[in-house]
N, C-alpha and C positions, 0 to 999 in steps of 0.2 A: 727416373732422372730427378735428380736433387736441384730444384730452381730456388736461388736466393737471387733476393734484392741487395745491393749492397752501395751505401751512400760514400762517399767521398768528396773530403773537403779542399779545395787547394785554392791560391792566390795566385793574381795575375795583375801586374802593374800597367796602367792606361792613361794616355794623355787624352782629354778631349777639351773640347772649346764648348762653354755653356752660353747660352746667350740670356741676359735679366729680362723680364718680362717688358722693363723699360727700353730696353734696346730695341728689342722687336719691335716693338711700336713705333718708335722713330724712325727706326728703318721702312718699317711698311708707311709712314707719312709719306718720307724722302721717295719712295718707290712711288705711289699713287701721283697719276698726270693729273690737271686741272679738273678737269669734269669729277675722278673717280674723288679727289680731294673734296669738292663741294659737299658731295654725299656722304664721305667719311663723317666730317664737320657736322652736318646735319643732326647723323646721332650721336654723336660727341657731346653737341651740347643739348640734346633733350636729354641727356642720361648724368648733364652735370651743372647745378643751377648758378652758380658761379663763372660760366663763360655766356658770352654773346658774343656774336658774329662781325665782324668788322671787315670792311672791302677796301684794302688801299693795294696801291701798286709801288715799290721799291723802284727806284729808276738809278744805273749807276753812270755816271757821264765817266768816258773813257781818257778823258783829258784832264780830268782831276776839277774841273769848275764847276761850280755851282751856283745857280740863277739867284738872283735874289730873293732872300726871304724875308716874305711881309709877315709872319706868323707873332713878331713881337721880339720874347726873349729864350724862345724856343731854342734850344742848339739843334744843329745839322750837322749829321756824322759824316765823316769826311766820306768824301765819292758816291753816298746814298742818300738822298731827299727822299721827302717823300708826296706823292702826286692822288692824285682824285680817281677814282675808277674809272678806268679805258671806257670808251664810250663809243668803242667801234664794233660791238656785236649788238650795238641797236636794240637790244632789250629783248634778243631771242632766247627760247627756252632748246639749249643745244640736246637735250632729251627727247622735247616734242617731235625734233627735227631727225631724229634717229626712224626710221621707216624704212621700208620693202616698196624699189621702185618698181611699176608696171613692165613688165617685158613690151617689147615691139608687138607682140600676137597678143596681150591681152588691151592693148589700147585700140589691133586693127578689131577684134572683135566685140569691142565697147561700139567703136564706128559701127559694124556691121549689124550690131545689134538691132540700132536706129534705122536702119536706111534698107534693111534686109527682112524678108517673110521669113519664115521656120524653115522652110526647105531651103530657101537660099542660103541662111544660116548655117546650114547643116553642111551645104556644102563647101562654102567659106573655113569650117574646120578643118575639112580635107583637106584646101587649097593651104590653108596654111600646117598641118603637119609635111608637108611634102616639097617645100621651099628650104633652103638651104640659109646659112646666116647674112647673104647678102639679100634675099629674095626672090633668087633663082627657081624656079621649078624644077625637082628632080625628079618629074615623074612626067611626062608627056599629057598635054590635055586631053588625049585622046583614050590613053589608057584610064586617067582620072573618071575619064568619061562612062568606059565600061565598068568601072567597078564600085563606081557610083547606082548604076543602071539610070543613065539621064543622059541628054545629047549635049555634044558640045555646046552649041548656042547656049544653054541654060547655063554652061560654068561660065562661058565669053562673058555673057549679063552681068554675072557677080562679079566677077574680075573689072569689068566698065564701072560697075556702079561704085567698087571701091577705089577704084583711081580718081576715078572722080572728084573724093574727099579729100584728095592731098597725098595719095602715095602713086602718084605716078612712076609706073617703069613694073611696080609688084606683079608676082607672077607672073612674070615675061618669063622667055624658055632658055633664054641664054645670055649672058652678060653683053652681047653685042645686041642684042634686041633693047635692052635697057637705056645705052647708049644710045640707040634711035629714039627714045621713049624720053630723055630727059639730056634736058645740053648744062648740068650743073657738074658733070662729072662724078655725082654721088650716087652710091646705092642706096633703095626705096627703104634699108634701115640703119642706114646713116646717120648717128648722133641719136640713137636712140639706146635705153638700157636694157641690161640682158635679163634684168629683174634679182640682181643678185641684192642683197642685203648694202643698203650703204651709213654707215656708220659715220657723220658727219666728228672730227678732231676741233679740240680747241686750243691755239696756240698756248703753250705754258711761258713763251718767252719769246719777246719782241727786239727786233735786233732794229733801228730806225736810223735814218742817214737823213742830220739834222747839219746845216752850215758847213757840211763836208766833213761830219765826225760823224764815227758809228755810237750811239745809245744803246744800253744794254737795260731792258725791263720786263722784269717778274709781273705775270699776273697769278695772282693766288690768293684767296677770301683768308685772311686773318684771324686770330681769336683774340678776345682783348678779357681779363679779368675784372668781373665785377660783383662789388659785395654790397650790397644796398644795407640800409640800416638797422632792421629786425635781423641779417645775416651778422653783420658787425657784433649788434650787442650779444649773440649767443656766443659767439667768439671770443670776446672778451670779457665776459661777466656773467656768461649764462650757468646754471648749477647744476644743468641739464649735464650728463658729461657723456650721455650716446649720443647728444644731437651737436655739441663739440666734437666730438668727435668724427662723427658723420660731414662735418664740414670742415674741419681739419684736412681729412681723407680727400675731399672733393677738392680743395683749395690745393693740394700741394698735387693734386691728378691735372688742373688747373692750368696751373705755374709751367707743368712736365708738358702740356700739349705747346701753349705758346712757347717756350725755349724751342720744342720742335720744329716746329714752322718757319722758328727764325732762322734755325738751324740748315732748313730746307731751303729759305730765301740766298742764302750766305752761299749752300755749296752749288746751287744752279747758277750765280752770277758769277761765282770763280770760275767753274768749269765753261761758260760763256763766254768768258774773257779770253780764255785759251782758246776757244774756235773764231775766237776774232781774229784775235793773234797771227793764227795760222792763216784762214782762212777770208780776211778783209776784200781782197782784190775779186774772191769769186761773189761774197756776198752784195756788194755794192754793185756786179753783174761787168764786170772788167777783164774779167777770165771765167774762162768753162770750166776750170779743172780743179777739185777741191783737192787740197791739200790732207789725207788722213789723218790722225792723230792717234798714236799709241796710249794707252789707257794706262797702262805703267809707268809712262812718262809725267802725264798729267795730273794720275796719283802723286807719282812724289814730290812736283813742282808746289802743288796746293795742299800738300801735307793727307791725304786722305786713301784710303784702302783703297786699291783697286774694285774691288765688291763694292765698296760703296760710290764710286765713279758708276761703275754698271748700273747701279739700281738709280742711280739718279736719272739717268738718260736713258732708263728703258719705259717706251713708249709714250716721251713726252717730245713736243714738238717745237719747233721755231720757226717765228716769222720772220722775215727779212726783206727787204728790198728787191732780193733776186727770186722771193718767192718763199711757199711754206715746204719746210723740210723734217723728217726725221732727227734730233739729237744724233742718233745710233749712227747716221749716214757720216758722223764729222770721224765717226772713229774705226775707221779701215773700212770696206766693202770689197763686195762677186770681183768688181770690176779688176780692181788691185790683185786680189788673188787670183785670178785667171790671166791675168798682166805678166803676173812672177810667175806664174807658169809656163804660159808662152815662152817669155826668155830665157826661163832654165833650160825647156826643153831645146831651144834653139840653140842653145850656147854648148848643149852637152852634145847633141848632132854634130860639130866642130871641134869640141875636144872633149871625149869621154873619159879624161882622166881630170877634168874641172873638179879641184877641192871646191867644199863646201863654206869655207873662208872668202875663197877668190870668186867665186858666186856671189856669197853675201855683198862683196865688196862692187864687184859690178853691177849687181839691181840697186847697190844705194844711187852710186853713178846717173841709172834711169831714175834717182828720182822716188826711188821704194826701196823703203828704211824694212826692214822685216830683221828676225836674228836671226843667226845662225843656226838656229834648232829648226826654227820655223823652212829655212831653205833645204835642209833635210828633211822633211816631214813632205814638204811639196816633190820632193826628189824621189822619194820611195813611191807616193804617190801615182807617179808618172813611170814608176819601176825602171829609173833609169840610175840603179845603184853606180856607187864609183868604185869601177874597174880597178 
């Protein structure tokens, strides 16, 4: 059998979308929430000796006023001043505060530690693998008993001695015994953690309700450029032309990270502005029910790509009046889409010849704007095609 290799040349024409290394970077600024930005920042500027770090906060008043400025002959850009570092995280380090809290079992056997011999210890392990999330016993003290090889009274001891400490009602045998055991109405691990990882958030953006206006304010560390004198003269008169060079390079990397930032300050307060907008009467806590906001919508009011609305408000958060929330929560949610599904389905049980038009147009009615692609997509969904 005759085996040849044989090469072939042919052309194929392709569109694709490149992105400059400088975009990326912007974009991954605009994407990083407060915390991840601080650290970004960090090695930014160990790696570039022309920036230092600056902390101010952007604050946009929604009424267009602005307080008075004592600064001299400074100008003030319209609708943004600029203000001193928030001074309500009290000087905590929100990294240190990232930690693995204690489960309910490992703080009763911190107690039992103290207050328990080794064999009482031992059996306190048992008592607690065989408690349920309320503190139930799901195993009988008696059988605990035999397969322990030890008498009841000796587990009763341990059980007494650790009520004693403050978990009154634990290892009782049945949620009606607990209730005899305690009149606050609470279970023995009530308000305690399951020991799952808790990741403390820092608001990226504070929404404040000042003389019955809502305030819109960026917290986010700064970079400010700076060229001290021995940087200047090589700059300008050095003969040196790698170390010109080299700080050309750093100055205009420099330049490219503060336009970002600002870049970043600019598209968080627009897109802010737009969950006020919408959303004022829930944030000031006057209504329960936030009003959604379509990302295609708010892209094109504010001039900016959908992709880049998503990367702004993915996993950065807001403070408010009515409390802290998700960005992501202003722009559709579960709740909404199981909303329009409910109704589809209910509306199509009444007439299953319902166009996909006269749907759309009835869930705007309730109040949920979705398109006409999207009422089909929930429609197939629910496999309730039209007939």
């Amino acid at each position: 059998m005759d085996a040849r290799l044989e090469g072939k040349i042919s052309q194929r024409l392709e569109q694709r979308l490149g992105l400059s290394l400088k975009t990326q970077q912007a974009l991954k600024i605009l994407q990083l929430n407060t915390m991840e930005l601080n650290e970004e920042l960090e090695m930014i500027i160990q790696e570039n000796p022309l920036l230092e770090i600056e902390r101010d906060d952007y604050i946009l008043c929604t009424d267009g006023e602005l307080p008075a400025d004592d600064s001299g002959d400074e100008e003030v850009p319209e609708n943004i001043y600029m203000k001193r570092e928030r001074s309500d995280d009290n000087g905590w380090d929100f990294d240190r505060l990232e930690t693995d809290d204690l489960c309910f079992e490992d703080i009763v056997k911190q107690i039992g530690y103290l207050v328990l011999d080794q064999d009482e210890f031992n059996v306190l392990g048992a008592l607690l693998d065989s408690i349920d999330k309320h503190g139930v016993l799901e195993t009988p003290l008696k059988t605990l008993a035999s397969q322990l090889s030890c008498t009841p009274e000796v587990i009763k001891s341990v059980v007494d001695k650790i009520r004693d400490c403050g978990f009154e009602g634990l290892f009782a045998e049945s949620e009606e015994e607990i209730a005899t055991l305690r009149d606050d109405g609470f279970y023995p691990t009530s308000g305690y953690g399951n020991g799952a990882f808790t990741k403390f958030v820092e608001p990226d953006v504070f929404i404040e309700y000042v003389e019955e206006k809502l305030v819109i304010s960026v917290r986010d560390i700064g970079l400010a450029v700076s060229v001290d004198d021995n940087y200047r003269v090589i700059l300008e008169s050095s003969h040196d032309n790698e170390a010109r060079q080299y700080l050309e390079k750093k100055l205009n990397e420099a330049v490219f990270f503060v336009n970002a930032l600002e870049r970043r300050k600019e598209t968080l307060i627009a897109i802010t502005r737009e969950i006020v907008a919408a959303n004022a009467p829930f944030l000031v806590g006057t209504s329960q029910k936030i009003e959604p906001l379509i990302m295609i919508d708010v892209a094109s009011k504010i001039g900016l790509s959908v992709s880049t609305i998503s990367r702004a408000v993915k996993d950065k958060y807001l403070s408010s009046p009515k409390g802290l929330f998700a960005m992501r929560k202003f722009f559709g949610n579960k709740d909404e889409r199981e909303r329009a599904m409910e109704i589809i389905a209910r509306q199509l049980q009444n007439d299953p010849d319902m166009s996909d038009a006269d749907l759309t147009r009835f869930l705007r009615g309730q109040g949920i704007n979705i398109a006409r692609r999207t009422v089909n997509k929930y429609r197939n969904l629910l496999r309730l095609p039209k007939e």
